[in-house]
ZAKOLRO-822435 format. One record per residue (C-alpha): z, x, y; residue number from 1. Coordinates in steps of 0.5 Angstrom, whole numbers, plus 500, padded with zeros to 3 digits. Layout:
# residues N
+-----+-----+-----+-----+
|   Z |   X |   Y |   k |
+-----+-----+-----+-----+
|   Z |   X |   Y | NUM |
...
+-----+-----+-----+-----+
This chain:
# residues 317
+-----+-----+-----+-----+
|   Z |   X |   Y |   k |
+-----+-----+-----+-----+
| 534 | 426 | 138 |   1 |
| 532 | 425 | 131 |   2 |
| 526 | 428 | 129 |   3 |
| 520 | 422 | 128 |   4 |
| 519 | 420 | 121 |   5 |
| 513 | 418 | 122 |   6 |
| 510 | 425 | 122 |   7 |
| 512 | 426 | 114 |   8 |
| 505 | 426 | 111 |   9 |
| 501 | 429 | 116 |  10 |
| 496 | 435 | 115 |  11 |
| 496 | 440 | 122 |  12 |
| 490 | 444 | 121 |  13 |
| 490 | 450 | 124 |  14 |
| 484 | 450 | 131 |  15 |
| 482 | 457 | 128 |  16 |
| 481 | 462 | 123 |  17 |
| 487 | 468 | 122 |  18 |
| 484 | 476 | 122 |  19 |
| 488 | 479 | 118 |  20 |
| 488 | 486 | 122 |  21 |
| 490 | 494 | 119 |  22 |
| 495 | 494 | 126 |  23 |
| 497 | 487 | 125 |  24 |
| 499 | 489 | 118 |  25 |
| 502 | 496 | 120 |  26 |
| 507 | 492 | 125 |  27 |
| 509 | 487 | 121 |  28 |
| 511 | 493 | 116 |  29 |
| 514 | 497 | 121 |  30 |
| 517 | 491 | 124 |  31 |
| 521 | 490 | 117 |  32 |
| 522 | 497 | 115 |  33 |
| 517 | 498 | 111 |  34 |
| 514 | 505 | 110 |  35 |
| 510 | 504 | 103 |  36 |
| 503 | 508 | 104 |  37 |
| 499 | 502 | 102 |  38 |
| 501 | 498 | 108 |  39 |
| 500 | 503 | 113 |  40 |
| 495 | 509 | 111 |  41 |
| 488 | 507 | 109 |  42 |
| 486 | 512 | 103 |  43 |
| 492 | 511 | 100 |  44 |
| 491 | 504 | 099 |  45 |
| 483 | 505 | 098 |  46 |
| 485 | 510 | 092 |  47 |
| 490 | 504 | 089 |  48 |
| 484 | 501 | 089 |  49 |
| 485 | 495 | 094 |  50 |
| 479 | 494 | 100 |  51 |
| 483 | 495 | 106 |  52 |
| 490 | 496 | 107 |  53 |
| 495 | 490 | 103 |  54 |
| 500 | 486 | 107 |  55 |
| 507 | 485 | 105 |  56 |
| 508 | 478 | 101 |  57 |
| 512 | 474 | 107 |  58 |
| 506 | 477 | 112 |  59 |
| 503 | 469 | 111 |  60 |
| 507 | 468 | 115 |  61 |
| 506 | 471 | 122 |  62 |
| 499 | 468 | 118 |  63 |
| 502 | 461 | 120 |  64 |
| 500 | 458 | 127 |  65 |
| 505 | 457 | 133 |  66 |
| 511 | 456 | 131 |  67 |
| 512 | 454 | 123 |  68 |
| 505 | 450 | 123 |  69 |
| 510 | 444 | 127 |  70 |
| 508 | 440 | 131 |  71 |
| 514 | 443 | 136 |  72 |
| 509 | 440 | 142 |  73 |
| 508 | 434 | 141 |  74 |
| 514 | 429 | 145 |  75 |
| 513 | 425 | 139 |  76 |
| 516 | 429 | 134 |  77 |
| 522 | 430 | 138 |  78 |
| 524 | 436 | 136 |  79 |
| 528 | 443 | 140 |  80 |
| 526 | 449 | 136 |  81 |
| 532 | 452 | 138 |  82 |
| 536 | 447 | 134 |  83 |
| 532 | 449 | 128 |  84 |
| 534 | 454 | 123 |  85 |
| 530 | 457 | 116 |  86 |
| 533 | 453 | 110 |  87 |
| 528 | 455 | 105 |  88 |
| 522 | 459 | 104 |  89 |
| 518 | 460 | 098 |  90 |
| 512 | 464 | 097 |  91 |
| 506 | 464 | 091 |  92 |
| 501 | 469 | 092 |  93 |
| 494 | 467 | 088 |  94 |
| 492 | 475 | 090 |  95 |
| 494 | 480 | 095 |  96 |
| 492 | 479 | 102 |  97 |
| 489 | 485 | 105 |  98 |
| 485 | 487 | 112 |  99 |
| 479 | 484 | 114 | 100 |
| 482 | 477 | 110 | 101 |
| 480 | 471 | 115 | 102 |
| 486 | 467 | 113 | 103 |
| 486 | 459 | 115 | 104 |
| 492 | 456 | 114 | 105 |
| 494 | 447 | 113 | 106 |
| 501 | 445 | 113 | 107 |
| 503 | 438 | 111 | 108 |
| 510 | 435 | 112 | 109 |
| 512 | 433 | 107 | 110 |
| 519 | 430 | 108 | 111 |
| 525 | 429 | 111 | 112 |
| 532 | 427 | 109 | 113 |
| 539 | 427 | 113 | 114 |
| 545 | 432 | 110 | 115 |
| 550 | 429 | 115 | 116 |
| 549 | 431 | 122 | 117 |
| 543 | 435 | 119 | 118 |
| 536 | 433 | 118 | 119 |
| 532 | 437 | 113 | 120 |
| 525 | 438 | 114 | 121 |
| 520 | 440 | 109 | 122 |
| 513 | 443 | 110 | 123 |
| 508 | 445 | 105 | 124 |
| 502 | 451 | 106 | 125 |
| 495 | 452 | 104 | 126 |
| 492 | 458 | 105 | 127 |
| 484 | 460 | 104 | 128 |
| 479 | 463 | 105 | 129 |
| 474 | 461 | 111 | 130 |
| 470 | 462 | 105 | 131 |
| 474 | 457 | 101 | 132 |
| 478 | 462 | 095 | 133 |
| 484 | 460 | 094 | 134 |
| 489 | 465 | 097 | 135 |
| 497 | 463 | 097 | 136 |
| 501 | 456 | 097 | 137 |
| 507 | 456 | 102 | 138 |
| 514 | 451 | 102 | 139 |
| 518 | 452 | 108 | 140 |
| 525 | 448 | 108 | 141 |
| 528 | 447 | 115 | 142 |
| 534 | 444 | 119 | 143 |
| 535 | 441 | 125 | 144 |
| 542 | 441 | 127 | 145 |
| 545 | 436 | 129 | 146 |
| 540 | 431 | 131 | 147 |
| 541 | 426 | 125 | 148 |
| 543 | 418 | 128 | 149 |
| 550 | 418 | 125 | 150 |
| 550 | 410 | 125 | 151 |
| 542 | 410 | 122 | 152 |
| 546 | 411 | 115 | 153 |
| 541 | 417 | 110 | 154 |
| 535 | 418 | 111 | 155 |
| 529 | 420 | 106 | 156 |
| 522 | 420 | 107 | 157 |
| 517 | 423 | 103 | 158 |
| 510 | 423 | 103 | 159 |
| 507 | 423 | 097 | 160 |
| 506 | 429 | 092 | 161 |
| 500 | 433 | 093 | 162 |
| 495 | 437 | 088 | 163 |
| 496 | 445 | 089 | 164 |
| 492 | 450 | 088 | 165 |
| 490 | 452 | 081 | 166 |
| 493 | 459 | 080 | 167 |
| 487 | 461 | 076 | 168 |
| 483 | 461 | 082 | 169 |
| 478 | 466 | 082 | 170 |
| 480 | 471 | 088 | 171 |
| 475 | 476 | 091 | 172 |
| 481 | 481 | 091 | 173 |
| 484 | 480 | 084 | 174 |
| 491 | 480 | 083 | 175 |
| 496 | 487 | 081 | 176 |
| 501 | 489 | 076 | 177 |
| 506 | 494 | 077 | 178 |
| 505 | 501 | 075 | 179 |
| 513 | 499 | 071 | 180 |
| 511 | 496 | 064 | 181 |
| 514 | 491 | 062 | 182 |
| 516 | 493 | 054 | 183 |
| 520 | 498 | 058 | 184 |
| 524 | 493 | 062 | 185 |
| 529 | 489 | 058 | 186 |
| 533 | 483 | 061 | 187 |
| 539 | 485 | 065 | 188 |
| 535 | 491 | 068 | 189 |
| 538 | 492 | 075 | 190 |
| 533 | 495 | 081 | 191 |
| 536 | 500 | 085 | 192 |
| 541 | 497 | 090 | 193 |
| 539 | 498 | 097 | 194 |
| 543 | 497 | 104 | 195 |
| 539 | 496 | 110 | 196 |
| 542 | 496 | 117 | 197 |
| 539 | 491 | 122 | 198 |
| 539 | 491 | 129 | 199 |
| 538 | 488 | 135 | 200 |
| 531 | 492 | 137 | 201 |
| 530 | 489 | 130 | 202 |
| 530 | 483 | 132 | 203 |
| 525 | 484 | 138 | 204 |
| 520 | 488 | 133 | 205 |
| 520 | 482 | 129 | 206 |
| 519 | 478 | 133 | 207 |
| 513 | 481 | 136 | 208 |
| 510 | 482 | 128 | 209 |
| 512 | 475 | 126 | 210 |
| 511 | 470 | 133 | 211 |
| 518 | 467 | 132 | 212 |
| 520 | 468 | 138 | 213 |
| 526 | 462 | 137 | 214 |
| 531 | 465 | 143 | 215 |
| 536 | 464 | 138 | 216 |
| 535 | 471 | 136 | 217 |
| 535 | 475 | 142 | 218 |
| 539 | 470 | 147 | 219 |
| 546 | 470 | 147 | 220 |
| 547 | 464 | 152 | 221 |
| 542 | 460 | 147 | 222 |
| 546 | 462 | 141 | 223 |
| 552 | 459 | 144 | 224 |
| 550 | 454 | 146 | 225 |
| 547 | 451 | 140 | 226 |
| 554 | 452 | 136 | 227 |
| 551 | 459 | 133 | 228 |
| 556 | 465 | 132 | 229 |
| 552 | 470 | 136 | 230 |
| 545 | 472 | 136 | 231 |
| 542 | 471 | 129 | 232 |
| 537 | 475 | 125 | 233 |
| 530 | 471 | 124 | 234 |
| 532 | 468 | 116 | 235 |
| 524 | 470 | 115 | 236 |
| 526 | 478 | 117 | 237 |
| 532 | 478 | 112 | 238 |
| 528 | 475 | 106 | 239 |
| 522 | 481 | 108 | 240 |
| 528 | 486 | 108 | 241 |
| 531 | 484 | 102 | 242 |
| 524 | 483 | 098 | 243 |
| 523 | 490 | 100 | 244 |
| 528 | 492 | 093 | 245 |
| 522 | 488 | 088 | 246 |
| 516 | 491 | 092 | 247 |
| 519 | 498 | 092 | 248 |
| 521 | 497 | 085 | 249 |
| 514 | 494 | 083 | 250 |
| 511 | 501 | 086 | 251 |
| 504 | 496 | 088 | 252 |
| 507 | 489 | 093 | 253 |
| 501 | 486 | 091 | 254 |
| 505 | 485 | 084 | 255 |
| 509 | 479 | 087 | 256 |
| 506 | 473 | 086 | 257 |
| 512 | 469 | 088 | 258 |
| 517 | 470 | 093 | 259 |
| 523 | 465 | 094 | 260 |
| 529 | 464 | 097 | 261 |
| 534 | 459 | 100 | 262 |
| 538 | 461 | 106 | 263 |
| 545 | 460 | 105 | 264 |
| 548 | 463 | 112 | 265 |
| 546 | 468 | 117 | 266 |
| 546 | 475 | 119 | 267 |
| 549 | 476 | 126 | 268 |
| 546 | 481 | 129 | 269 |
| 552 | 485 | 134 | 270 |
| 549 | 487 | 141 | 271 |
| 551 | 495 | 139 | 272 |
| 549 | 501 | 135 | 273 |
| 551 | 499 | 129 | 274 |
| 549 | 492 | 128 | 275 |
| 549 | 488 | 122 | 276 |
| 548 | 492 | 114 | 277 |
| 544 | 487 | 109 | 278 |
| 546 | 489 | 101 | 279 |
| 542 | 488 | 096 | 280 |
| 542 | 488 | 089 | 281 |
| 537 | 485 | 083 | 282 |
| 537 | 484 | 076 | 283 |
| 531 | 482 | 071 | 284 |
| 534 | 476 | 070 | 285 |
| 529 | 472 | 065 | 286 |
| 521 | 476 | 061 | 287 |
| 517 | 472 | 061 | 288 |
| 511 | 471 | 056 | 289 |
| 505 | 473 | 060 | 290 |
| 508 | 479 | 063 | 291 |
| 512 | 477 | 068 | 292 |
| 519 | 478 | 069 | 293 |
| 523 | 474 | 074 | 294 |
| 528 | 478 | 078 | 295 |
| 534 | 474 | 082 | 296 |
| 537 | 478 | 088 | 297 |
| 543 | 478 | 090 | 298 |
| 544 | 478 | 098 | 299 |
| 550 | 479 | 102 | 300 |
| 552 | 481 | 110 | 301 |
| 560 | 483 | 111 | 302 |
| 560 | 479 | 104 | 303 |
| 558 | 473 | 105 | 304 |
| 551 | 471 | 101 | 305 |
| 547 | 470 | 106 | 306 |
| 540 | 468 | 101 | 307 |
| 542 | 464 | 095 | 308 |
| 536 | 462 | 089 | 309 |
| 533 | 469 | 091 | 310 |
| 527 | 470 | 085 | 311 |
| 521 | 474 | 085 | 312 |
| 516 | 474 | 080 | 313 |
| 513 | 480 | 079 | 314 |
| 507 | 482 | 074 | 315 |
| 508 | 488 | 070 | 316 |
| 503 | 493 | 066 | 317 |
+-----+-----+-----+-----+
Protein backbone atom coordinates (compact mmCIF):
# COMPACT_ATOMS: atom_id res chain seq x y z
CA UNK A 1 0.00 0.00 0.00
CA UNK A 2 1.50 3.30 -0.83
CA UNK A 3 2.07 5.48 1.40
CA UNK A 4 -0.76 8.80 1.37
CA UNK A 5 0.95 11.84 -0.31
CA UNK A 6 -1.33 13.88 1.47
CA UNK A 7 0.63 14.14 4.54
CA UNK A 8 3.85 15.56 2.68
CA UNK A 9 3.65 19.35 4.32
CA UNK A 10 2.36 18.33 7.75
CA UNK A 11 4.07 19.57 10.94
CA UNK A 12 3.63 16.69 14.02
CA UNK A 13 4.59 18.42 17.26
CA UNK A 14 5.45 16.44 19.95
CA UNK A 15 2.29 16.06 22.75
CA UNK A 16 5.51 16.79 25.49
CA UNK A 17 8.71 18.02 26.21
CA UNK A 18 11.70 15.63 26.21
CA UNK A 19 14.03 15.39 29.91
CA UNK A 20 17.21 14.88 28.81
CA UNK A 21 18.45 12.61 31.63
CA UNK A 22 22.28 11.74 32.96
CA UNK A 23 21.16 8.03 32.92
CA UNK A 24 19.54 8.44 29.50
CA UNK A 25 22.81 9.87 28.34
CA UNK A 26 24.82 7.13 30.00
CA UNK A 27 22.61 4.27 28.25
CA UNK A 28 22.91 5.74 25.02
CA UNK A 29 26.73 5.81 25.21
CA UNK A 30 27.04 2.58 26.73
CA UNK A 31 24.39 1.39 24.03
CA UNK A 32 26.95 2.89 21.26
CA UNK A 33 30.13 1.78 23.04
CA UNK A 34 31.05 4.98 24.22
CA UNK A 35 33.18 5.11 27.45
CA UNK A 36 34.09 9.16 26.84
CA UNK A 37 34.01 10.34 30.52
CA UNK A 38 31.78 13.49 29.61
CA UNK A 39 29.20 11.11 28.77
CA UNK A 40 29.36 9.25 31.67
CA UNK A 41 31.10 10.94 34.69
CA UNK A 42 29.61 14.08 36.11
CA UNK A 43 32.89 16.11 37.42
CA UNK A 44 34.67 15.31 34.31
CA UNK A 45 32.39 17.05 32.25
CA UNK A 46 31.69 19.59 35.00
CA UNK A 47 35.68 20.25 35.14
CA UNK A 48 35.64 20.81 30.93
CA UNK A 49 33.34 23.40 31.77
CA UNK A 50 29.85 21.59 30.48
CA UNK A 51 26.74 22.07 33.22
CA UNK A 52 25.85 18.65 33.31
CA UNK A 53 26.91 15.80 31.61
CA UNK A 54 26.80 16.00 27.32
CA UNK A 55 25.19 13.57 25.01
CA UNK A 56 26.70 12.12 22.22
CA UNK A 57 25.88 14.16 18.64
CA UNK A 58 22.95 11.39 17.38
CA UNK A 59 21.52 11.10 20.89
CA UNK A 60 18.62 13.56 19.14
CA UNK A 61 17.25 10.94 18.11
CA UNK A 62 16.09 8.99 20.76
CA UNK A 63 14.86 12.84 21.46
CA UNK A 64 12.52 12.40 18.41
CA UNK A 65 8.83 10.80 19.53
CA UNK A 66 7.66 7.48 18.56
CA UNK A 67 9.03 6.12 15.73
CA UNK A 68 10.82 8.75 13.83
CA UNK A 69 8.05 11.65 14.64
CA UNK A 70 5.79 9.79 11.67
CA UNK A 71 2.72 9.31 12.00
CA UNK A 72 3.07 5.10 11.63
CA UNK A 73 -0.44 5.19 13.75
CA UNK A 74 -2.38 6.89 11.63
CA UNK A 75 -4.23 4.15 8.91
CA UNK A 76 -4.39 6.99 6.79
CA UNK A 77 -0.60 7.53 6.21
CA UNK A 78 -0.48 3.51 5.30
CA UNK A 79 2.69 2.96 6.46
CA UNK A 80 4.18 -0.64 7.98
CA UNK A 81 7.35 0.35 9.87
CA UNK A 82 8.70 -2.80 9.14
CA UNK A 83 9.06 -2.44 5.53
CA UNK A 84 10.94 1.06 6.46
CA UNK A 85 14.76 1.10 6.32
CA UNK A 86 17.07 4.56 7.23
CA UNK A 87 18.29 6.18 3.73
CA UNK A 88 19.72 9.30 5.11
CA UNK A 89 20.23 10.92 8.50
CA UNK A 90 21.82 14.23 9.20
CA UNK A 91 22.33 16.18 12.15
CA UNK A 92 23.17 20.21 12.78
CA UNK A 93 24.10 20.66 16.38
CA UNK A 94 23.33 24.67 17.11
CA UNK A 95 25.31 23.74 20.55
CA UNK A 96 25.70 20.51 22.93
CA UNK A 97 22.95 19.18 24.49
CA UNK A 98 23.66 18.30 28.00
CA UNK A 99 21.38 16.78 31.07
CA UNK A 100 18.62 18.65 32.22
CA UNK A 101 17.77 20.06 28.72
CA UNK A 102 13.81 20.00 28.07
CA UNK A 103 14.03 19.18 24.40
CA UNK A 104 10.56 19.50 22.38
CA UNK A 105 10.92 18.16 19.07
CA UNK A 106 8.59 19.36 15.42
CA UNK A 107 9.02 17.08 12.46
CA UNK A 108 7.63 18.36 8.93
CA UNK A 109 7.38 15.90 6.12
CA UNK A 110 8.82 17.19 3.66
CA UNK A 111 8.51 15.08 0.52
CA UNK A 112 8.11 11.83 -1.05
CA UNK A 113 9.17 10.31 -4.51
CA UNK A 114 9.19 6.80 -6.04
CA UNK A 115 12.76 5.01 -6.96
CA UNK A 116 11.15 2.07 -8.72
CA UNK A 117 9.51 -0.26 -6.23
CA UNK A 118 10.64 2.17 -3.35
CA UNK A 119 9.04 5.33 -1.95
CA UNK A 120 11.35 7.64 -0.51
CA UNK A 121 10.41 9.93 2.53
CA UNK A 122 12.06 12.83 3.73
CA UNK A 123 11.27 14.52 7.15
CA UNK A 124 12.87 17.64 8.54
CA UNK A 125 13.63 18.16 12.54
CA UNK A 126 13.38 21.24 14.73
CA UNK A 127 14.62 21.00 18.36
CA UNK A 128 14.30 23.76 20.87
CA UNK A 129 14.10 24.49 24.00
CA UNK A 130 10.86 24.69 26.06
CA UNK A 131 12.07 28.15 26.56
CA UNK A 132 12.47 28.65 22.84
CA UNK A 133 16.59 28.57 22.29
CA UNK A 134 17.19 26.99 19.04
CA UNK A 135 19.20 23.75 19.77
CA UNK A 136 19.70 21.28 16.27
CA UNK A 137 17.82 20.89 13.07
CA UNK A 138 17.59 17.25 11.73
CA UNK A 139 16.65 15.44 7.93
CA UNK A 140 15.99 12.06 7.97
CA UNK A 141 15.59 10.36 4.38
CA UNK A 142 13.62 6.99 4.44
CA UNK A 143 12.56 4.13 2.31
CA UNK A 144 9.61 2.27 2.13
CA UNK A 145 10.15 -0.91 0.44
CA UNK A 146 8.34 -2.23 -1.83
CA UNK A 147 4.94 -0.06 -1.57
CA UNK A 148 5.32 2.30 -4.58
CA UNK A 149 2.01 1.53 -7.19
CA UNK A 150 4.15 0.50 -10.17
CA UNK A 151 1.00 1.62 -12.84
CA UNK A 152 1.16 5.10 -10.90
CA UNK A 153 4.22 6.33 -13.08
CA UNK A 154 7.00 8.54 -10.57
CA UNK A 155 6.21 10.30 -7.89
CA UNK A 156 7.42 13.63 -6.41
CA UNK A 157 5.91 15.67 -3.74
CA UNK A 158 7.46 18.22 -1.95
CA UNK A 159 6.19 20.62 0.42
CA UNK A 160 7.42 23.93 0.17
CA UNK A 161 10.74 24.75 1.52
CA UNK A 162 10.76 26.01 4.96
CA UNK A 163 13.15 28.71 6.76
CA UNK A 164 15.83 26.98 9.33
CA UNK A 165 17.16 27.69 12.28
CA UNK A 166 19.72 30.55 12.26
CA UNK A 167 23.10 29.01 13.32
CA UNK A 168 23.96 32.18 15.06
CA UNK A 169 21.36 31.71 17.72
CA UNK A 170 22.47 32.56 20.78
CA UNK A 171 22.40 29.18 22.92
CA UNK A 172 22.51 29.08 26.89
CA UNK A 173 25.03 26.29 26.53
CA UNK A 174 27.56 27.50 23.91
CA UNK A 175 28.96 25.57 21.53
CA UNK A 176 32.71 23.89 21.77
CA UNK A 177 36.10 23.52 20.01
CA UNK A 178 38.14 20.55 19.95
CA UNK A 179 41.29 20.53 22.07
CA UNK A 180 43.05 19.95 18.16
CA UNK A 181 44.09 23.16 16.78
CA UNK A 182 43.41 23.72 13.36
CA UNK A 183 46.78 25.25 12.24
CA UNK A 184 48.31 21.84 13.26
CA UNK A 185 45.80 19.99 10.78
CA UNK A 186 46.11 20.11 7.26
CA UNK A 187 44.14 18.79 4.62
CA UNK A 188 44.39 14.71 3.85
CA UNK A 189 44.99 14.44 7.93
CA UNK A 190 43.68 10.64 8.45
CA UNK A 191 42.16 9.95 12.10
CA UNK A 192 43.12 6.92 13.85
CA UNK A 193 41.46 3.97 11.88
CA UNK A 194 39.05 2.12 14.28
CA UNK A 195 37.28 -1.36 13.96
CA UNK A 196 33.99 -1.77 16.11
CA UNK A 197 32.53 -5.31 16.57
CA UNK A 198 28.53 -5.27 16.67
CA UNK A 199 26.67 -7.93 18.11
CA UNK A 200 23.41 -9.16 18.66
CA UNK A 201 23.03 -7.87 22.23
CA UNK A 202 24.20 -4.48 20.65
CA UNK A 203 21.27 -4.32 18.81
CA UNK A 204 18.84 -5.10 21.81
CA UNK A 205 20.94 -2.23 23.98
CA UNK A 206 20.25 0.10 21.19
CA UNK A 207 17.05 -0.40 21.05
CA UNK A 208 16.45 0.12 24.78
CA UNK A 209 18.54 3.76 24.33
CA UNK A 210 17.38 4.97 20.97
CA UNK A 211 13.32 3.44 21.21
CA UNK A 212 13.50 1.79 17.91
CA UNK A 213 12.33 -1.27 18.22
CA UNK A 214 11.46 -1.94 14.48
CA UNK A 215 11.42 -6.06 14.63
CA UNK A 216 14.03 -5.96 11.70
CA UNK A 217 16.58 -5.70 14.08
CA UNK A 218 15.98 -8.59 16.33
CA UNK A 219 13.25 -10.78 14.70
CA UNK A 220 14.92 -13.13 12.28
CA UNK A 221 11.27 -14.13 10.97
CA UNK A 222 10.40 -10.45 10.48
CA UNK A 223 13.64 -10.01 8.44
CA UNK A 224 13.05 -12.82 6.14
CA UNK A 225 10.06 -11.76 5.23
CA UNK A 226 10.15 -8.37 4.41
CA UNK A 227 13.29 -9.39 1.84
CA UNK A 228 16.25 -8.57 4.21
CA UNK A 229 19.43 -10.89 4.43
CA UNK A 230 19.07 -11.42 8.12
CA UNK A 231 18.63 -9.11 11.16
CA UNK A 232 20.16 -5.74 10.54
CA UNK A 233 21.69 -3.20 12.69
CA UNK A 234 19.55 0.00 13.43
CA UNK A 235 21.64 2.47 10.37
CA UNK A 236 21.23 5.24 13.55
CA UNK A 237 23.72 2.77 15.67
CA UNK A 238 26.02 2.07 12.85
CA UNK A 239 26.23 5.92 12.22
CA UNK A 240 26.76 6.66 16.23
CA UNK A 241 29.39 3.94 16.12
CA UNK A 242 31.24 5.15 13.00
CA UNK A 243 31.13 9.12 14.31
CA UNK A 244 32.69 7.68 17.50
CA UNK A 245 36.30 8.19 15.19
CA UNK A 246 35.60 12.16 14.96
CA UNK A 247 34.63 12.60 18.48
CA UNK A 248 37.34 10.68 19.73
CA UNK A 249 39.79 12.42 17.50
CA UNK A 250 37.96 15.85 18.62
CA UNK A 251 38.62 15.08 22.31
CA UNK A 252 35.11 17.25 23.40
CA UNK A 253 32.09 15.58 20.91
CA UNK A 254 30.52 18.93 21.63
CA UNK A 255 33.05 19.96 18.61
CA UNK A 256 30.64 18.56 16.12
CA UNK A 257 28.41 20.63 14.54
CA UNK A 258 27.08 18.61 11.70
CA UNK A 259 26.98 15.02 11.38
CA UNK A 260 25.65 13.23 8.19
CA UNK A 261 25.51 10.13 6.34
CA UNK A 262 23.82 8.54 3.81
CA UNK A 263 23.15 4.49 4.28
CA UNK A 264 24.20 2.69 1.31
CA UNK A 265 23.61 -0.79 2.46
CA UNK A 266 23.23 -2.78 6.04
CA UNK A 267 25.24 -4.42 8.48
CA UNK A 268 23.77 -8.09 8.99
CA UNK A 269 24.49 -8.74 12.42
CA UNK A 270 24.85 -12.88 12.83
CA UNK A 271 23.18 -14.59 15.56
CA UNK A 272 26.77 -15.50 17.28
CA UNK A 273 29.75 -14.67 19.12
CA UNK A 274 31.20 -12.75 16.61
CA UNK A 275 28.82 -10.83 15.03
CA UNK A 276 29.55 -8.05 12.62
CA UNK A 277 32.96 -5.92 12.37
CA UNK A 278 32.43 -2.18 11.32
CA UNK A 279 35.90 -0.41 9.70
CA UNK A 280 36.18 3.14 9.84
CA UNK A 281 38.62 5.00 8.50
CA UNK A 282 38.57 9.17 8.16
CA UNK A 283 40.39 11.97 6.52
CA UNK A 284 40.41 15.96 6.90
CA UNK A 285 39.05 16.29 3.62
CA UNK A 286 38.40 20.17 3.26
CA UNK A 287 39.78 23.54 6.18
CA UNK A 288 37.25 25.47 6.14
CA UNK A 289 37.82 29.50 6.89
CA UNK A 290 35.94 29.76 10.20
CA UNK A 291 38.05 27.02 11.91
CA UNK A 292 36.21 24.36 10.78
CA UNK A 293 37.44 21.00 8.97
CA UNK A 294 35.14 18.59 7.26
CA UNK A 295 36.19 14.88 7.73
CA UNK A 296 34.74 12.42 5.24
CA UNK A 297 34.59 8.99 6.66
CA UNK A 298 34.82 5.72 4.99
CA UNK A 299 32.78 3.11 6.37
CA UNK A 300 32.59 -0.52 5.51
CA UNK A 301 31.42 -4.27 6.69
CA UNK A 302 32.69 -7.51 5.22
CA UNK A 303 33.76 -4.89 2.42
CA UNK A 304 30.98 -3.21 1.47
CA UNK A 305 30.24 0.36 2.31
CA UNK A 306 27.61 0.34 4.53
CA UNK A 307 27.58 4.59 4.77
CA UNK A 308 28.32 6.75 1.94
CA UNK A 309 28.49 11.00 1.95
CA UNK A 310 29.68 10.27 5.55
CA UNK A 311 31.06 14.11 6.92
CA UNK A 312 31.36 15.95 9.80
CA UNK A 313 31.95 19.26 10.70
CA UNK A 314 34.00 19.73 13.34
CA UNK A 315 35.12 22.90 15.17
CA UNK A 316 38.85 23.49 16.04
CA UNK A 317 40.67 25.60 18.51
Amino acid sequence: MPLNQAFVGREIVATRPFLVGREHIRQFARAIGDPNPLYHDLEAARTAGYPDLVAPPTFLVAAIPGQLGLPVDDPDFGMDFSLIVHGEQRFTLLRPVVAGDELTAVTTLTGLRTVATNEVLTAGYDFRTTTGEPVATGLCGLVSRGTADPGAGPVRVEAPAATGVAATSVAATPARAAATRYDDVETGTELPARSFPIRRADLVRYAGASGDFNPIHWNEKVAAEVGLPGVIAHGMLTMATAGRVVTDWAGDPGAIREYGVKFSSPVVVPNDDTGAVVEVRATVEKKLPDDRVVVNLTVRCEGAKVLMAAKAKVQLA
